[in-house]
N, C-alpha and C positions, 0 to 999 in steps of 0.2 A: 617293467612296471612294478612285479613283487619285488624285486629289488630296493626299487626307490622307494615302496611302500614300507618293506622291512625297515630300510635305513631313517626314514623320517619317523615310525613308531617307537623307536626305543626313544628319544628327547621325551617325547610326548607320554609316555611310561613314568619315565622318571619326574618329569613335571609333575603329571597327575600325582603321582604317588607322596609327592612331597607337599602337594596342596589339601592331598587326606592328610597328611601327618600334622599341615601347619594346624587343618579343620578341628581334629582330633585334640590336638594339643591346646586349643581355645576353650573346646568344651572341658576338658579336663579340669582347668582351672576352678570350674564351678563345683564338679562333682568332688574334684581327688583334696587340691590343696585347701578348699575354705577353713577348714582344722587349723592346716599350718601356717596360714596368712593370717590368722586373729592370735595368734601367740605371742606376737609384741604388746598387747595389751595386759599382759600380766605379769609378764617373765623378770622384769626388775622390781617389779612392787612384790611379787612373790619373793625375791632373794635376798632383800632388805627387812622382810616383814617380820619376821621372826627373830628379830631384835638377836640374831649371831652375828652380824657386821655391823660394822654402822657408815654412813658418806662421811668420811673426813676433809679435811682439805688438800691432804697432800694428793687426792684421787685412788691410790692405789687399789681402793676395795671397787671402784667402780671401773678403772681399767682390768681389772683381775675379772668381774664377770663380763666384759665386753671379749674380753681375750676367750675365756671358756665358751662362750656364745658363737664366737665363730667358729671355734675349733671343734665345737659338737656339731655344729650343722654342718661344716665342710666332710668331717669323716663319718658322721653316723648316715643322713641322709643321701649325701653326695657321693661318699667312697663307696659304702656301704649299700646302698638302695640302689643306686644307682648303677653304680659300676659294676654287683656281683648281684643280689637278690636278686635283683628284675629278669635274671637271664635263666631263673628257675621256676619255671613257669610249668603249670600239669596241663598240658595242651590249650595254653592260653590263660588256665585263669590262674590267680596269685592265692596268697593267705594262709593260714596257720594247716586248715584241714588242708590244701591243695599240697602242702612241704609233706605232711604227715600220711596224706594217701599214697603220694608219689614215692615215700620212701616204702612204704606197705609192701607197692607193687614189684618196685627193684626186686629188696629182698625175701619178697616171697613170704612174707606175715602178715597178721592183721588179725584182731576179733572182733570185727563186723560179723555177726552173724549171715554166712552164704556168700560171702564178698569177698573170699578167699580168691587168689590167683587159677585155683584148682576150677571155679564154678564159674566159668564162662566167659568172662570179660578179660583175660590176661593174656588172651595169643598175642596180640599186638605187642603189649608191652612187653613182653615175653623175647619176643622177638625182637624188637626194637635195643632190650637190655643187649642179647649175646651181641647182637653188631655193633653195639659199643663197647664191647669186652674185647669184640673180635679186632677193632678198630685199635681201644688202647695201647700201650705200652704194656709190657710182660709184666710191670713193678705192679701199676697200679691197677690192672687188672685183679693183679693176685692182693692187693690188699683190699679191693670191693669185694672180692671172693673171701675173703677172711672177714673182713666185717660181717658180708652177710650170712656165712657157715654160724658166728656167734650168737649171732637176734635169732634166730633160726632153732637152735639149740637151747638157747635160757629164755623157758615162757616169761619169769622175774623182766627180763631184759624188756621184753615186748611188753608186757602191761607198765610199765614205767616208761617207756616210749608214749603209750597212750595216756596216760596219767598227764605227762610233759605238754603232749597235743593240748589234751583238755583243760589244763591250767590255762594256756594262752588264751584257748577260746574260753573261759571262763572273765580274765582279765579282757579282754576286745569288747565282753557283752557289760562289765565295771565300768570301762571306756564310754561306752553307750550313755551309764547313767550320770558320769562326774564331767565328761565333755561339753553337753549341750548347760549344766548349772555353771560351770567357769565360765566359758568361754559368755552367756548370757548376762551374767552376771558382773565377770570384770565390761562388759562395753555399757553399761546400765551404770555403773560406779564415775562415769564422769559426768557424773550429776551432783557429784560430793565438788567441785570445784566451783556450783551456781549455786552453794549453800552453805548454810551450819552443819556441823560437823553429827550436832546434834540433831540436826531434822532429817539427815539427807541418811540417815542410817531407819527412818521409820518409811521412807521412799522407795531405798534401791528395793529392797526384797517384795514386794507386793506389785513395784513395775517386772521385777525381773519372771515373779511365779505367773503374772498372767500374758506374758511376752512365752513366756513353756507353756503352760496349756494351750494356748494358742496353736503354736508350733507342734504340738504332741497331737492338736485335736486337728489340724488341716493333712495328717497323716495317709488317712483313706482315700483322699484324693491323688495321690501318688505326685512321684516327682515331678513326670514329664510335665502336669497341668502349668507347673512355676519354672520348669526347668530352663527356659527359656532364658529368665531372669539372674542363674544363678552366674552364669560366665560372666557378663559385663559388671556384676555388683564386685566380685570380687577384681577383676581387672582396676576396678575404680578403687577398690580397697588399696590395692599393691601401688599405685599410683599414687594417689594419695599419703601411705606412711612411708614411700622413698622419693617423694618430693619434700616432706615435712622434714625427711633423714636428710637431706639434700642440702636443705636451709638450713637447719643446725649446726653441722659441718661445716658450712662455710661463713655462718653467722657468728657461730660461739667459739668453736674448735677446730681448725682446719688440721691442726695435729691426731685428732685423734684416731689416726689412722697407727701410730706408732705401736698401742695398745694391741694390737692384732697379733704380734709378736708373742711365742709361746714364752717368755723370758716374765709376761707380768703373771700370767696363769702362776708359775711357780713362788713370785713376786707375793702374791695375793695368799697363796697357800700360807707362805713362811708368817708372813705377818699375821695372817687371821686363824690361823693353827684350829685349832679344835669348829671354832664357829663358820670357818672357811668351809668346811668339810661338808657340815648342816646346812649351808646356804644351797649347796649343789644340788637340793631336793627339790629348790626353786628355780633354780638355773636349768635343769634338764624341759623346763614344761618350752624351750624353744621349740624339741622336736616333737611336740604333740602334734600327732594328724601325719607324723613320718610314716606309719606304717597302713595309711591308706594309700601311699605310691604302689606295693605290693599288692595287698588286698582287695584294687580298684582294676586288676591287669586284667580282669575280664574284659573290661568295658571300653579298652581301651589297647592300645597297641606301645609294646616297647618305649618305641622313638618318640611318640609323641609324650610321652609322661617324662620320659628323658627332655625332650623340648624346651618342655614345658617347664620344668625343674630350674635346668641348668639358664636358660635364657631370661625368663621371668622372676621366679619367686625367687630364687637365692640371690639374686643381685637386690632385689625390693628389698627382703629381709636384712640382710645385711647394711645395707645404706640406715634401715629404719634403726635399729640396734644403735650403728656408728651415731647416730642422730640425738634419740635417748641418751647417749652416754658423753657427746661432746658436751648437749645443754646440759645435765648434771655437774659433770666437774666444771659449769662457773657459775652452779647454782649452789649453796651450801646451807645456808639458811631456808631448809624446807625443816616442813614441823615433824621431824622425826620420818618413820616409814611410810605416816599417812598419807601424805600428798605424794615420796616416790610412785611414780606409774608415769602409762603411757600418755593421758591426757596432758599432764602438766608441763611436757614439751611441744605441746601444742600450740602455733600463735590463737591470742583470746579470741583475733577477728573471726578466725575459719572454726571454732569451736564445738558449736551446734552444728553445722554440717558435716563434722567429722565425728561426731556423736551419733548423728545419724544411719552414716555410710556406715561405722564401725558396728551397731546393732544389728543392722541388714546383714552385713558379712558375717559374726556370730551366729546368726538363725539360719543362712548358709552353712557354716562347717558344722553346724548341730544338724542338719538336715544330714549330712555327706555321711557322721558318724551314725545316725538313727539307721541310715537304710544300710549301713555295711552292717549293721547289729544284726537286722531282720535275715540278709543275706547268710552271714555264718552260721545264726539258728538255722535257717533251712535245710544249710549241706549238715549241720549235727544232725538234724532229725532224717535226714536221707538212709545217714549211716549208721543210722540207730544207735546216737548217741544223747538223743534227743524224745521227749517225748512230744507225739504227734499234733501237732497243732494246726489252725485254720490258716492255710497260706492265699490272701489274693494275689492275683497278676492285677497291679494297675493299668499297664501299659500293652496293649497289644500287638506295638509297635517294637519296643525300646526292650530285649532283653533283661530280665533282671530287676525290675523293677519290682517290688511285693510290697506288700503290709499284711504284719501280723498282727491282727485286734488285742488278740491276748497281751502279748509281749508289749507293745505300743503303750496302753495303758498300765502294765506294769515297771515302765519305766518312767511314764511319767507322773505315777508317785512317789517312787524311789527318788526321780530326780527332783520334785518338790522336797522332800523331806530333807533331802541334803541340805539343799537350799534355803530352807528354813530353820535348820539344824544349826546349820555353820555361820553364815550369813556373813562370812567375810572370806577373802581371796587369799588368806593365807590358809586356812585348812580346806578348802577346798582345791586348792593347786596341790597340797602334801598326800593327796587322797588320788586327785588325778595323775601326777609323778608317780606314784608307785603304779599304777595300773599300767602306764605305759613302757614303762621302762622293762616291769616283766614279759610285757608282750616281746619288746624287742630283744631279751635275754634268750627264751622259747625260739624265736625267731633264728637266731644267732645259733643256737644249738642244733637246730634241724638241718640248718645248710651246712654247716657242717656236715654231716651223717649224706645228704643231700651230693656233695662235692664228692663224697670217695665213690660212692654205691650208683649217683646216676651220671656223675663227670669224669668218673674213673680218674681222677685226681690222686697224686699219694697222700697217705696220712699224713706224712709233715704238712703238705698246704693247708689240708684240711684244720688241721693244729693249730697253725703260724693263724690262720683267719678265724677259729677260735679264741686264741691266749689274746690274740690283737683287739677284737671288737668285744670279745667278750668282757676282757680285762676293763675294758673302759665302760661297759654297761654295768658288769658287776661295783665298780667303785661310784657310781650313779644311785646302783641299787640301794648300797650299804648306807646313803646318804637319806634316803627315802624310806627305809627300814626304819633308823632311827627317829623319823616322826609318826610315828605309829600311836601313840594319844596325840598327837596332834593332828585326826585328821585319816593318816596312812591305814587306822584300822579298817576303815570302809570298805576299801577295795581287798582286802585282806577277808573281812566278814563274805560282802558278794560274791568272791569266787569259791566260800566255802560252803555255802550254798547251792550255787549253782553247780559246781562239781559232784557234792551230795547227789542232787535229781540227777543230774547225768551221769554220773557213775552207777548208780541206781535201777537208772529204768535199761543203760547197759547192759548193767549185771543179768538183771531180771529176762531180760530179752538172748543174750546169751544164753539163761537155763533153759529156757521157753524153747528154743532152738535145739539144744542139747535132747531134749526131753522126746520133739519129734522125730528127730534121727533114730533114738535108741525104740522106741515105738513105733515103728513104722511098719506097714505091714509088706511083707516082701511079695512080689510078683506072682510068685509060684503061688499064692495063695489065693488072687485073681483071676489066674488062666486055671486051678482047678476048678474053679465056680461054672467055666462054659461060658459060649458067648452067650446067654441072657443071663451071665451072674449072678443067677439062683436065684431072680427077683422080675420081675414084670417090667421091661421097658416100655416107658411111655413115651410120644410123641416128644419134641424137645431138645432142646443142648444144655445141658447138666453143667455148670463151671464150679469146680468144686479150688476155693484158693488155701493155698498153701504153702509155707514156706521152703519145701524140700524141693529140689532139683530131681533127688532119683527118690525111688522109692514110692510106695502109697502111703497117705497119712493115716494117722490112728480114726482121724475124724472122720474118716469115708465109711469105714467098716461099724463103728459107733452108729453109724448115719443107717447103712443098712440093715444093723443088725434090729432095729428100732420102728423102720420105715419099710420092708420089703419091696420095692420097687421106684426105678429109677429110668431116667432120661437115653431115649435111642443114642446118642451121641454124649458120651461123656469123656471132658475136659478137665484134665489137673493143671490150675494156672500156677503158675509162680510171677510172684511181682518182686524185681532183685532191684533195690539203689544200690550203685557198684562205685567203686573210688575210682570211677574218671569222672571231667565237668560233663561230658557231653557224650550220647551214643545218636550213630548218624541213624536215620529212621529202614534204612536198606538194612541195619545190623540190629536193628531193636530186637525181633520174635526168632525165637530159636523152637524150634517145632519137633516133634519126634512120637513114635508110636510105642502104644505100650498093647502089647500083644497083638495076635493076630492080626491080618486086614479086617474081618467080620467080626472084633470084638466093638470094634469102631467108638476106639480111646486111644485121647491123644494127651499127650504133656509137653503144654506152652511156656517155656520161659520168656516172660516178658522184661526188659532191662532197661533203666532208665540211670544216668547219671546224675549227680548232685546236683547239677546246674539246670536240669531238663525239667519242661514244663510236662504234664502228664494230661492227657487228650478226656474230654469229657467222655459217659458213657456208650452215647451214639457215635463216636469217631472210632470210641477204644472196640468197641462190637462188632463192629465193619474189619475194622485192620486184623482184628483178631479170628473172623471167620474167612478172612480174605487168606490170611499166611496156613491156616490149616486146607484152607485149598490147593493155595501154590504147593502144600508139602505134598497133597495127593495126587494133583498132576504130574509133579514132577518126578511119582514113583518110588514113595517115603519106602524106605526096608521096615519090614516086622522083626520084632522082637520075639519071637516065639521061645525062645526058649526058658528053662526057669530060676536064671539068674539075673541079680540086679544089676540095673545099669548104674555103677558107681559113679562115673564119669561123663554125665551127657552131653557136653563139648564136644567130646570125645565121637559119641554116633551121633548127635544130632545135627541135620544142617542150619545153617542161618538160610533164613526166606529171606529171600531177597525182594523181586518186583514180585507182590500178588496178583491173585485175578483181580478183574476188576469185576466190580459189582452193580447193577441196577436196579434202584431199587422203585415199586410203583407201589403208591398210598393206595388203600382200598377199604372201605369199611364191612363188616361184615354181620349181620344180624345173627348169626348162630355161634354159637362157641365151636372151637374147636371138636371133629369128632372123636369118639373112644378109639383106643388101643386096638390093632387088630387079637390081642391075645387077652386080654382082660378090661372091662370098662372102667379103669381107672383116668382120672382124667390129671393133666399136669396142673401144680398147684402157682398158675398163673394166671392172671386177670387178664383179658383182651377187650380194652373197649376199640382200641383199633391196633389196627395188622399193617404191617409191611410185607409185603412179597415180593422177596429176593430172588434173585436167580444170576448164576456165573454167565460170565462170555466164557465159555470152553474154546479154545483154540482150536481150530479145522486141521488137526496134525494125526497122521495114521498111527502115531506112536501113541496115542492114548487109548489105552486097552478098554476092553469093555466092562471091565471093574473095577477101573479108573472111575468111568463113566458114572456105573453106579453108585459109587461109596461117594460121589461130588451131588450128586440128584438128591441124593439120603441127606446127605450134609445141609441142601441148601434144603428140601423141605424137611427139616428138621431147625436149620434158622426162622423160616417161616412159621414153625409152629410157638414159638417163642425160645427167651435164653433165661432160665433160673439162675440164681447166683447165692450156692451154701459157702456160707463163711461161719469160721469156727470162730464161737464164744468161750474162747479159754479162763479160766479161774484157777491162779496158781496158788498153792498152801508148800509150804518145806516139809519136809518130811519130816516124821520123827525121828528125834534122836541128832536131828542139825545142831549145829551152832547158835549160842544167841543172837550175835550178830546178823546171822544168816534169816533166823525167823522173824525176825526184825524188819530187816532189807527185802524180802520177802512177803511177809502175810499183809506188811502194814506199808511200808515204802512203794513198793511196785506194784501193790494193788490200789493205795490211792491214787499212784502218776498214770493206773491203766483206766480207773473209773473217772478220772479226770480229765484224757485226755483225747484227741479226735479218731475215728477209725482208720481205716486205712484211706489213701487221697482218692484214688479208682472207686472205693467203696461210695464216695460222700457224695457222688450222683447216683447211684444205682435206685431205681423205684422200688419203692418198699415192698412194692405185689409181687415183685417179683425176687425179692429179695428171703432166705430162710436162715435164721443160725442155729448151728447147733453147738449146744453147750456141755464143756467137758470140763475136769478138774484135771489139773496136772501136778503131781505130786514131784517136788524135783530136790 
């Protein structure tokens, strides 16, 4: 009977498995491609517009961008995404930081502050690397060992690694602002074909700016609420312009399949020489919303975006293109670039309901490009590349889902101003080309690096798949470069901005970090104080945070030297975002003692990944007095002696399953009593109590002071939990650099007074909250 049971479950595996994939690959279409399926509405009126070619009669300039058209979507998205990107994946999820953490970890670099391979998070991947080393070939082996001896060696190398990173992410957040005004924009502009040329230019922009606010201001509501809606519009989108491609083709031009042939591309060059070249800054906007196939791999699995890709969109796209460009060459008598576009091969009967469908679909792929914006803000400010901002979860369902208030509204008046700025599809396509085309150059660069270090690849593949995709993005590039007052500055201007703040509040938080290490007070200077630490312990659990793994901070000892008395139970937290998406919740608290059992102080690292949602105050209180239990059950070692713990990886365990805890509401008419050693009382408010108490496990192996330091522990939760956090105020020192006091007194202290505290912090009650303020001279 197992037998027949075994044999008839694997069909029924692979079925299932492939009706997720077919499921997946549905939804995808809403989320990943609405970008890349509204790209035929600008990509010919972009490449004529700028008066470098012109429609003749012979066709040639119009088979020349039909030929390129294919040719970039077959190899940039198709070869390229498809067949090698997608399979470099940082345990599931895709994007510029996911290439750039994951090369971090390989090779054993990074200046994330505490994010190092050294600080906790990199056994696995540690381990994961040498069994692909071990696995390799001897060649390539040895040339990911030479790559990575040299990042290792030239700090130059590593901050131009992350310079490279943040240029991308710099362009993806450009992406954000020049996306949703094109793509909005060009499907609004076929309103120029129900009017004068002259009215319908005082139309498009005031339907286009409140069709974006709109869309910018139904943001807070998050996706899931419409999400619903986004697969079948764009399905009807992809339908609709490869039925239209369909008709044309066999209506006007049944030949013009010939044109596909790399022979007109060359064709088209020779003949249109210098303005052929400059066209190509209009011709690249086919693969806009290419690098959400990547970027989207969180949400989504491999095969299905493969699916999805290769079965749907590329054949839609394609047919639509062939379509556009049959009806052009036996259309010649159009008034110059104005009327080229997608409309105009439009039959007039279905006009308005493709007008329709095409605005819906636009406000889809502006949707798809808004939330990947919000998403790589996130993982920046994880890795402290970013400064800290309000992140909601819309969804509590749906992974991934956020909105940033801040950001939201600062791109939807960047992307008004564009849109009012430019107010036509030729600079604003020269604006958006360059933004994406850098992405996909960054992109191109990293897998590279990517293929030797985590595919143990030789450097020649690595090469051959550089000189190859690169070669072809770079001659994109250099096309989109050269409109640069046409347009190109924009994206040029926003990422040197945004790289400014990021580099910035980096830098800044780098010194910030530097500052505590070299300040830090050592152990030996703790365990001389005695277990009451030359100060009055009061009832309570003390959480004092900070960014060090070993060591005490400067702000503990500032704290007592000012305050003489402190909390029965005191906690140095660390809160680390680490460069993976995700830590499983069995691996989040790494827990460990600092001095004796009777000093009763412990040091929590707590770890969360880019992608991880971070638990409100009443979840994170529980879990975190829960894992310093399991460490005292399970017989944590002391630290007694009086050296620092460099490495607490190294001695500390990860908690795994904690106690569990129950907890009963009770109200109490008295405050808490005094100190059995002085009447000081903890400086917490209790209008009402929880009383906690462990399930101890009935096991003879739990010692009798076990026992106690758990009873102390939990009436010590009971009496409440403070939470000091340090108010730092950084100044450069004298004698810096201009630049440096600069970056410094004025850059990193407005991004710090401007910016949110820590995420953990932004629930904590104020009563029970204390800071102390220190200046750091770095």
């Amino acid at each position: 009977m197992d037998v027949e049971r075994g044999g008839s479950g694997e069909p029924d595996k692979r079925v299932n498995s492939w009706r997720a994939a077919f499921a997946l690959a549905y939804q995808s279409l809403g989320v990943v491609y609405g970008d890349l399926s509204t790209s035929p509405l600008y990509v010919y009126k972009s490449a004529f517009s700028g008066g470098d070619i012109e429609h003749s009669e012979t066709n040639d300039e119009i088979y020349g961008v039909l030929s390129f058209v294919f040719w970039t979507l077959t190899l940039i998205p198709l070869f390229k995404y498809v067949f090698v990107v997608l399979r470099a994946d940082d345990n599931g999820e895709g994007g510029t930081f996911a290439l750039y953490s994951l090369i971090c970890r390989r090779a054993g670099i990074g200046f994330v502050p505490g994010a190092r391979p050294a600080d906790c998070e990199d056994a696995v991947a540690a381990a994961a690397a040498a069994s692909c080393a071990a696995n390799a070939p001897n060649g390539s082996a040895s040339a990911a060992s030479r790559v990575r001896t040299m990042l290792e060696k030239h700090q130059v190398l590593q901050r131009l690694l992350l310079i490279f990173a943040l240029l991308g992410t710099c362009m993806v957040i450009g992406d954000g602002v020049l996306t949703p005004a094109v793509s909005v924009f060009s499907a609004v502009s076929g309103l120029e074909l129900s009017m004068e040329k002259e009215q319908h230019k005082y139309v498009e922009v005031p339907v286009a700016c409140v069709i974006l606010v709109g869309l910018f201001a139904l943001q807070h509501y998050g996706t899931h609420r419409v999400g619903f809606l986004f697969a079948p519009i764009v399905v009807a989108w992809l339908l609709c312009i490869s039925g239209i491609g369909a008709y044309n083709i066999i209506h006007w031009n049944p030949r013009v399949y010939r044109a596909l042939s790399p022979y007109y591309m060359y064709n088209f060059l020779k003949k249109t020489r210098r303005g052929g070249w400059m066209s190509l800054g209009g011709i690249l906007l086919c693969i806009t919303g290419s690098e959400a196939m990547y970027a989207d791999l969180g949400h989504f699995s491999q095969s299905s975006i493969k699916l999805a890709f290769t079965s749907v969109v590329y054949p839609a796209l394609i047919l639509a293109y062939m379509g556009q460009a049959a009806y052009l060459s036996q259309h010649h008598a159009i008034e110059s670039s104005y009327r080229i576009g997608f409309y105009v091969s439009v039959p007039e009967q279905i006009r308005w309901p493709v007008l329709a469908i095409a605005i819906l679909a636009a406000v889809v792929g502006s949707q798809a490009v808004i939330t990947g914006t919000f998403s790589i803000i996130k993982q920046c400010s994880a890795l402290s590349c970013f400064p800290r901002v309000k992140i909601v979860h819309t969804s509590s369902k749906v992974h991934g889902q956020i909105y940033i208030p801040e950001i939201n509204w600062i791109l939807m008046i960047l992307c008004l101003a564009v849109t009012i700025g430019f107010r036509d599809t030729k600079r604003l396509g020269n604006a958006s080309g360059l933004a994406v085309i850098t992405v996909m150059l960054v992109t191109t660069c990293l897998m590279s690096l990517v293929i030797v270090l985590c595919w143990h690849r030789s450097i020649f593949f690595a090469l051959c798949f550089l000189l190859f995709f690169g070669a072809i993005e770079a001659f994109y590039f250099s096309a989109s470069l050269i409109k640069f007052l046409e347009g190109a500055w924009v994206p040029i201007a926003l990422s040197f901005i945004f790289m400014t703040i990021m580099y910035t509040w980096h830098y800044g938080t780098l010194k910030k970090y530097e500052f505590d290490v070299q300040n830090r007070v050592s152990i030996g200077w703790l365990l001389n104080l005695g277990p009451s630490l030359g100060i009055v312990r009061v009832r309570g659990i003390g959480l004092i945070h900070t960014e060090l793994v070993s060591g005490i901070p400067a702000i503990f000892s500032h704290f007592v030297t000012n305050l003489p008395a402190f909390h029965q139970v005191l906690v140095f937290l660390c809160v680390k975002s680490i460069p993976v998406p995700h830590v499983q919740p069995e691996e989040r608290f790494v827990v460990g003692r600092i001095g004796p059992k009777d000093y009763r102080i412990y040091r929590v690292i707590v770890m969360y990944g880019y992608r991880d949602v971070q638990k409100d105050d009443l979840e994170f209180e529980k879990d975190l007095v829960s894992s310093i239990a399991e460490f005292v059950r399970s017989g944590g070692p002391d630290h007694d002696n009086l050296e620092e713990i460099e490495e607490p990886c190294g001695k500390m365990p990860v908690v795994g399953t904690p106690v569990r805890l129950f907890e009963e509401d009770c109200e109490l008419n008295e405050p808490p009593g005094p100190s059995d050693q002085k009447e000081i009382k903890s400086p917490i408010i209790f209008p009402k109590r929880k009383r906690v108490r462990f399930l101890l496990p009935k096991s003879p192996q739990l010692d009798i002071a076990a026992r106690e330091e758990l009873q102390e522990l939990t009436e010590a939760r009971e009496a409440g939990m403070a939470f000091i956090l340090g108010h730092s105020y950084m100044r450069a020192k004298s004698g810096s650099s201009f630049i440096k006091r600069i970056a410094i007194n004025f850059g990193y202290e407005f991004l710090r007074r401007n910016s949110r505290g820590p995420a953990y912090a932004a629930t904590i009650p104020h009563a029970s909250t204390l800071e102390v303020g220190m200046v750091y001279l770095v």
